[in-house]
C-alpha positions, 0 to 999 in steps of 0.5 A: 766221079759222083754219079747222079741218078735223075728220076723223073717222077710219073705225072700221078704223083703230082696229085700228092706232091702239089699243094694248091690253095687260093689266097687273098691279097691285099687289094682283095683279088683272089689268086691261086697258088701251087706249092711243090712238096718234095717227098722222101722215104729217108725222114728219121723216125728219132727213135734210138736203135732205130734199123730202119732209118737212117741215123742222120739226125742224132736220136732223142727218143729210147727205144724202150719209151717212157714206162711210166703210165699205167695203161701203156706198161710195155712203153709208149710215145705219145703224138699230141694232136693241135687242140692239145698245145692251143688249150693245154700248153702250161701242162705240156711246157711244165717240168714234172710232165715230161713224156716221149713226145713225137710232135708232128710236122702238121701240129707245127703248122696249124699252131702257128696259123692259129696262135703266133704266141703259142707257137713260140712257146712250142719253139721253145718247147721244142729246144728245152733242156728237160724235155724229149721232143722230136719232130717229124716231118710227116708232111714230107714222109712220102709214106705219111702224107696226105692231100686233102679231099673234095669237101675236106675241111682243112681241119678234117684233113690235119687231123687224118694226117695226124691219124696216118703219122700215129699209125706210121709209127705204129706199123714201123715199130712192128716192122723195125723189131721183128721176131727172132726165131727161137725168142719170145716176141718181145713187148713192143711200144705204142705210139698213142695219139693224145686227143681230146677230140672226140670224133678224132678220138672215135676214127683212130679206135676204128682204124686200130690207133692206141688213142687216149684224152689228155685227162685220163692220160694225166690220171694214169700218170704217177704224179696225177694229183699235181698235173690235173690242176694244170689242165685248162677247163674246157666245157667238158672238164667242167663238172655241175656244181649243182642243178645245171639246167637251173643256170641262168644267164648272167650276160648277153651273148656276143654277136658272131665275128662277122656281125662284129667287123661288118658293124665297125666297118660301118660306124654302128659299132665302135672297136677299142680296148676295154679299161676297168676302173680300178676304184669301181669293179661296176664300171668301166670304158673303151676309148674310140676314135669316134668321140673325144670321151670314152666309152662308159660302161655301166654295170656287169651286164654293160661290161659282158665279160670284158677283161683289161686289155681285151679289144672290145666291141661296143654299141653307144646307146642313145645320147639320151641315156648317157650317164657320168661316171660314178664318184664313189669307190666301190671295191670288189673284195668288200662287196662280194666277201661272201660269194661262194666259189662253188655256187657262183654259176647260179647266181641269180637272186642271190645277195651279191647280185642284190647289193650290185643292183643296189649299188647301181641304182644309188648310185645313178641317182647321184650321177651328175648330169654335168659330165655325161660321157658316151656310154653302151655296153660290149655286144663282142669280145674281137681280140681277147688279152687273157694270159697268166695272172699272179693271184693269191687264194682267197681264204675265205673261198676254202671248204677244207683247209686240211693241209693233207686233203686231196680232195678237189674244192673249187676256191677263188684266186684273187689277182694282185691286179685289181683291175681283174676280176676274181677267178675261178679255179679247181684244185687238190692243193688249195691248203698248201697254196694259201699264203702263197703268190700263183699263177693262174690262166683263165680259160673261158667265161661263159654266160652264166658264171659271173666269174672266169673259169681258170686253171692253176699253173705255178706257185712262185713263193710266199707271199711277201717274200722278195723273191716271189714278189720280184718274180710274180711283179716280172709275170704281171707286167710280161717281162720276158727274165729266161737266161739267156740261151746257148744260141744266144750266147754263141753269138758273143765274141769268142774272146768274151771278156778279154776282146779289146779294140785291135791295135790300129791298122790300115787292113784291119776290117774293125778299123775300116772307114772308123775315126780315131777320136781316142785323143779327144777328152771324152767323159760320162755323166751317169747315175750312181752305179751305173754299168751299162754307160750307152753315151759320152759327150766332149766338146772343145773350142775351135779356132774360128770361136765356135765350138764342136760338141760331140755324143758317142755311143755304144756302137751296140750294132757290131756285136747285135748283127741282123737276125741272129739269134741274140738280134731276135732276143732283143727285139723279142726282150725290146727293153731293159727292164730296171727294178729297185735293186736288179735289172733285167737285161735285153742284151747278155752282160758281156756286151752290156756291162762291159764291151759296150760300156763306155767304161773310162781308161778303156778304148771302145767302139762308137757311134759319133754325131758331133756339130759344130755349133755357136757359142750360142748353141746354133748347129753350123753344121752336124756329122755322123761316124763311126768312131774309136774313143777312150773316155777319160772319166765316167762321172756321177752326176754329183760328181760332175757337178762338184768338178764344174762347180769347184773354181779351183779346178781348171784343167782341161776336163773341166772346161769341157764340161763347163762349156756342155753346160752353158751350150745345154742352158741355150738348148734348153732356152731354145725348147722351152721358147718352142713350147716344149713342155717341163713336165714331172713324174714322182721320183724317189730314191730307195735306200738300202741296207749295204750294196750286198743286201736288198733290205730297204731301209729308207726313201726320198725323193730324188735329187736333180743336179743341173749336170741331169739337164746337160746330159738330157739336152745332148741326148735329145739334140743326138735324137733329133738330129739322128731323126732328120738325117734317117728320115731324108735317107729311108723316108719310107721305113724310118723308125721313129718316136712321136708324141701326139697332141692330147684331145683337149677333152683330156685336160678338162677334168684339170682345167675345171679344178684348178679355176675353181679352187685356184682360179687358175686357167690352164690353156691347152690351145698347144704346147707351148701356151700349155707350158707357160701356164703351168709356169703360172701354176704357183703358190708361193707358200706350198713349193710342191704345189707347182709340181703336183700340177705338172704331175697331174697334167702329165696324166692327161697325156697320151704315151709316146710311141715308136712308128714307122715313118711311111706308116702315118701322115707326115704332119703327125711326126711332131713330138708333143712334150719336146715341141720338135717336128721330129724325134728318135731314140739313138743313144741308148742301144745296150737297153733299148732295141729300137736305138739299135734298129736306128743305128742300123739305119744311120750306119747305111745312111752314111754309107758304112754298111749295108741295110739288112732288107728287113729294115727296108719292109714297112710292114716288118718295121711296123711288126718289130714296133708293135712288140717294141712299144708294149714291152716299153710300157710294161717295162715302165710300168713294172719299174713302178711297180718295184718301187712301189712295192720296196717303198712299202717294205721301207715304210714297214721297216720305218713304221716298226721303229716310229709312227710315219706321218707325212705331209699330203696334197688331195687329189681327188674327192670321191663321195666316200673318200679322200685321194691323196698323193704323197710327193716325198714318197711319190706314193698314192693313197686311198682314205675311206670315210665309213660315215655319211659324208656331204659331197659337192662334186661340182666344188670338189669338196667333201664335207666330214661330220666330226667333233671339235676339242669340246666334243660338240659335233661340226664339219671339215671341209676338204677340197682338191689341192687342199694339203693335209697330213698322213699317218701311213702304215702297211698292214696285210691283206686278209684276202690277198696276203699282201703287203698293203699301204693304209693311209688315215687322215691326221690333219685337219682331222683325224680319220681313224674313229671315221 
């Protein structure tokens, strides 16, 4: 028998096992709490050879340790300190930096309380192939813990816990390789503490610590000349460019954090995120819930600094001073074409800031008092959104362009993004980067830089290159693309491709409490191509005259099991993000592509609502399974509709679509007398070269078969009723999907234009007299006209949004667009997570499995949505994107052979320019006027100064709705290299002399 020893630890230790913190909850009372450390003198060093430690976790540090840094000759490990990961962590996750890292059990944790997202990269870090990280836990290491001491900051107290490990390992290097009488002593490693800290740095030199910064460590280093430009500027690294104490202030400071919350709290200050205006660097706005406006803010100094996306404060100036927005474009890279990078923390009468101000005061002259908006200025930064950026050098910003210097300049990188602004860098390798796309992080932007200061990260590749552009796009819009990880894949089914469902059996455990609906004529309706099919449908007449309808899908739940590493991906991933000619997955393709692809002639696993309904599409009642099928056909939406259309077929099949169909045209009668809106975006179909080949070589506009509709009218009844039946059984923790009313103010703008050019009215009072006046939008000599409106109106909406259901009000569950009181997403589980969260839910709902106890936890359902809603919108807007950018290389491969020259609807005048929107491209275009022009901002119209075919000098008049003809060409940007859509005006007058 084991014998077990029991020691009873004396009652002083507990001074240093015990740790005793006091901690606010949520109803704001204070409470103590007392944590018990179990300390152990076993914890491994992870250094091979070790003859101290015990080998109980495999080594992954030499015992030579890295050679290659001058001032450590005889090897080294290096113990970064936390400030190193919270402002150098590009640097630490690059591949050509790769030092023996000991990381600290203490750093660990302080990162995480400081930056969530930084600590999942170092997670990350911690696990990366090519790199040598080993952790220790000198929290539990009874030799290198520490407890904190009367008047200790818990700052102070991390960092001489970070000392006493860096001296550990010191002191166990020496004692692990003692002399051997006889040999010389051999050189022994340091462990160097990695600290740009000075008082910390100071400490460790007095207690005889190896200690270094992490710039002179990457000066040290062979490959120093590449590694520098990754370091983040903090205001040491900063080096005056010229007189210092000659810096001015550009920007008021910001308010401190706790005038900030305490001035929200109290209604004088206004929390939101800030917007730039993407046709006016000088302005932008912050929507609050105070006013059905937003925030208008005027000027630099009013914008203080604010970037897209960050959460802002705000003061509102007194009504008297609210102003409307500007109607003219006013772009950043023609204004500032000669600003110098090096000089640009001083400027203070310079021209740049000379031609702003005059900008600002022509341009309040014409403001129209009309429109006043709210407007202030931003007084603090609560929640900055900075990140990595895809930006270009701007060549004009070079001092030397010798490919060969090394020589550090300061340059500027222009983002692709034109709603940031330019950035600020230092780099030795600014010849190489031109013309190519990089990343960039920005690190700080002080008072007296009218630009942010950043750092160089990566390059990605030459400009215009479908490589780079694909990668930076993916960058741009945060969309997570790694392969998918070991852990991950261990997940799969270890049969992989050859798992099929098991033969049928009473003790089989994938047969339990599923039904067999192999038999039933089950088909799919899909896009061309597609291989990740989420849905089927059959219906079949019954005996009584009614009709079962049915909507499978992928029983994606299976194989995605509760937190397991593929389930923390997804939810990390939240969408599958589709491109022109690739898809970024959010689950691996074995299950994507194949297990979970409804695929024909294939039995596969389910998850079945089917309704018994009337032939007039009324649900007698509705039941949810789990279920087997074998699709009989998977059908493109063409396809589908030659079969439902072709008298000559009358097989069974068949039938079954024909009565989807004329079911879905009675749902469809049903919404749209509900109110549901019929709204449009611009949709087009990039054609390219052969399925092996990317090269686009034309564009159209997508065409819509009434088999689209059938489809979408089952998907959205499964929704719905998915919707009502989670929400009765998890009334508190029911993922949902709502779209909210849009503020009436929204449509203002719309409603304006279309009574004064059209004399049309569109009333908003609700979804449905919405609709039926967008119905009434017609003219009978422009087909497209009806549509451009509904894609206008579409812009005045707010975005639907996954919620938990016992996070908001009841009476704010309505879905908006779709006029239903109730609304999920169920039936695409392979490319969104929060149909997989839904399946989860319906499957305890029914009773067939148990809920995993996160999805019983309001505030973890919420956190999941949080990340689930943003990877929606940046999905979509990268999906744009992609298309934008392959109908630009269509456009260029079409312009080379001909002159291209569509027709055009003006959307927007401006008082130096036409915007119009391309319908047959779905593309948007902006076309400048260089002369004088007569605006009427109250009329829409914008009159231009031209000469008839007799050369005598009249006007056009051009006004909102007005359509006209383009010739679109994609030339290069000087500035940022990019591909770039021009448009010039061919009818009623041509624009290129103008």
């Amino acid at each position: 028998m084991v014998e077990i020893t029991i020691r009873k630890r004396p009652r002083t230790d507990a001074v240093v096992t015990q740790r005793k913190f006091f901690k606010k909850t949520a109803r704001g009372k204070v409470i103590k709490v007392l944590r018990e450390r179990y300390l152990r003198d076993d914890v491994g060093c992870g250094i091979e050879n070790c003859s101290l430690c015990e080998a109980d976790r495999h080594p992954l540090l030499p015992a030579s340790g890295a050679y290659q840094h001058s001032a450590f000759p005889n090897g080294h490990y290096i113990v970064p300190d936390t400030n190193v990961f919270l402002s150098q962590m590009d640097l630490m996750e690059s591949s050509s930096f790769s030092p023996h890292i000991i990381l600290l059990q203490t750093v660990i944790e302080e990162v995480r309380h400081r930056s969530l997202p930084l600590h999942n990269r170092l997670k990350a870090l911690i696990k990366a192939d090519d790199k040598n990280v080993w952790v220790f836990y000198n929290e539990y290491q009874s030799e290198t813990a520490v407890i904190r001491e009367e008047d200790e900051s818990p700052n102070d107290r991390n960092d001489r816990g970070i000392r006493k490990a860096a001296a550990w390992y010191n002191t166990h290097l020496s004692l692990s390789r003692p002399p051997v009488r006889g040999k010389p002593n051999a050189p022994l490693p340091v462990a160097v503490l990695l600290t740009d800290d000075v008082a910390n740095c100071q400490k460790a030199e007095q207690e005889g610590i190896p200690c270094i910064s992490i710039r002179r460590y990457v000066e040290g280093m062979p490959n120093s000349a590449e590694l520098l430009d990754l370091l983040s500027s903090t205001q040491e690294d900063i080096e005056p460019t010229k007189a210092v104490s000659a810096r001015q202030v550009l920007y008021p400071d910001y308010l401190p954090m706790s005038t900030l919350l305490a001035g929200v709290k109290a209604g004088q200050l206004h929390q939101g995120h800030f917007n730039a205006n993407q046709y006016n660097y000088l302005e932008g706005s912050v929507p609050v819930p105070a006013f059905d406006k937003p925030v208008l803010l005027i000027g630099r100094e009013h914008i203080n600094r604010a970037t897209q996306g960050d959460i802002v404060a705000v003061e509102v100036f007194p009504e008297s001073e609210w102003k409307a927005p500007a109607d003219e474009v006013v772009d950043q890279e023609t204004t500032l074409k000669n600003d110098d990078a090096s000089d640009s923390e001083e400027e203070g009468d310079d021209d740049e800031a000379i031609a702003e101000q005059k900008l600002l005061e022509a341009e309040a002259a014409k403001r129209r008092a009309a429109e006043r908006q709210p407007t202030g200025r931003v007084v603090g930064i609560i929640k900055r959104n900075w990140r990595s950026y895809v930006c270009h050098i701007d060549s004009t910003s070079l001092t030397n362009t010798n490919p060969t210097s090394l020589s550090q300049q300061t340059v500027f990188a222009t983002p692709v993004s034109r709603l940031l602004p330019r950035i600020r860098l230092r780099t030795r390798q600014a010849p190489q980067l031109l013309g190519q796309k990089i990343l960039v992080t920005i690190d700080r932007w002080d008072a007296t830089s009218r630009y942010p200061e950043g750092h160089f990260v990566r390059a990605l590749g030459k400009v215009e290159s479908k490589e780079a552009e694909q990668e930076s796009l993916l960058l741009e819009f945060d969309v997570p693309y790694r392969p998918f990880g070991k852990a991950i894949l261990d997940c799969l089914p270890p049969e992989g491709d050859a798992w099929v469902v098991p033969p049928k059996s009473e003790t089989n455990p994938e047969w339990k409490d599923r039904e067999d609906l192999r038999d039933l004529l089950i088909c799919s309706i899909d896009p061309p191509g597609c291989q990740d099919i989420d849905d089927a449908l059959h219906a079949r007449p019954l005996p009584n005259g009614n009709i079962e309808a049915g909507v499978h899908i992928a029983d994606v739940s299976r194989f995605v099991t509760a937190d397991t590493p593929m389930d923390h991906e997804a939810a990390a991933r939240g969408t599958t993000v589709y491109l022109v000619d690739k898809r970024i997955d959010m689950l691996p393709a074995l299950l994507g592509t194949n297990l979970c692809s409804l695929r024909p002639h294939v039995e596969r696993l389910a998850f079945s609502v089917i309704w018994e309904m009337t032939p007039d599409a009324e649900i007698v009642k509705a039941r949810y399974t789990k279920s087997v099928i074998a699709s009989k056909e998977a059908f493109t939406y063409e396809a589908a509709q030659l079969r439902k259309d072709d008298p000559n077929q009358n097989d069974d099949l068949t039938k079954s679509i024909r009565l989807l169909n004329s079911l879905a045209i009675k749902l469809k009668e049903k919404r749209m007398k509900a109110g549901a809106l019929n709204l449009a975006s611009p949709e087009v179909k990039i054609h390219l070269d052969s399925s092996e080949s990317s090269d686009p070589i034309d564009v159209e506009q997508k065409e819509l078969h009434e088999t689209n509709s059938l489809v979408e009218e089952f998907m959205l009844l499964a929704n719905i009723s998915v919707a009502q039946k989670i929400q009765e059984t998890f009334p508190q923790t029911a993922v949902l999907r709502r779209h909210l009313p849009p503020p009436k103010a929204n449509f203002e703008k719309l409603q304006d234009i279309l009574m004064k050019r059209r004399g049309m009215k569109l009333d908003v009072s609700s979804s449905g007299t919405l609709a039926a006046s967008l119905d009434k939008c017609i003219d009978p000599n422009e087909p497209a006209f009806n549509t451009l409106v509904r894609i206008m109106a579409t812009r005045c909406m707010l975005s639907a949004e996954y919620f938990c259901s016992g996070s908001v009000a009841r009476d704010t569950f309505g879905h908006y667009g779709l006029a239903s009181p109730i609304y999920t997403h169920f039936t695409s589980p392979i490319r969104r997570y929060a149909d997989v969260l839904v399946h989860r839910q319906l499957s305890a709902a029914i009773s067939y499995s148990p809920l995993h106890p996160s999805l019983h936890s309001k505030s973890h359902v919420e956190r999941v949505l949080d990340v689930v809603n943003k990877r929606h919108r940046m999905a979509q807007m990268a999906s744009r994107a992609s298309v934008e950018f392959y109908v630009g290389l269509a456009l260029k491969a079409r312009g080379e052979k001909q002159t291209v020259t569509e027709d055009a609807f003006v959307i927007r005048t401006f008082r130096n320019g036409l915007g119009v929107f391309v319908s047959k491209l779905g593309i948007e275009g902006l076309i400048m006027f260089k002369r004088e022009t007569q605006f009427d901002a109250e009329n829409y119209t914008i009159t231009v100064p031209t000469k008839d075919s007799n050369g005598e000098s009249t006007t056009t008049t051009i006004s909102v709705f007005d359509k006209v003809t383009v010739q679109i060409a994609v030339e290069k940007d000087p500035n940022t290299q990019r591909g770039k859509v021009k448009m010039t005006l061919v009818r009623p007058i041509n624009s290129a002399g103008l």
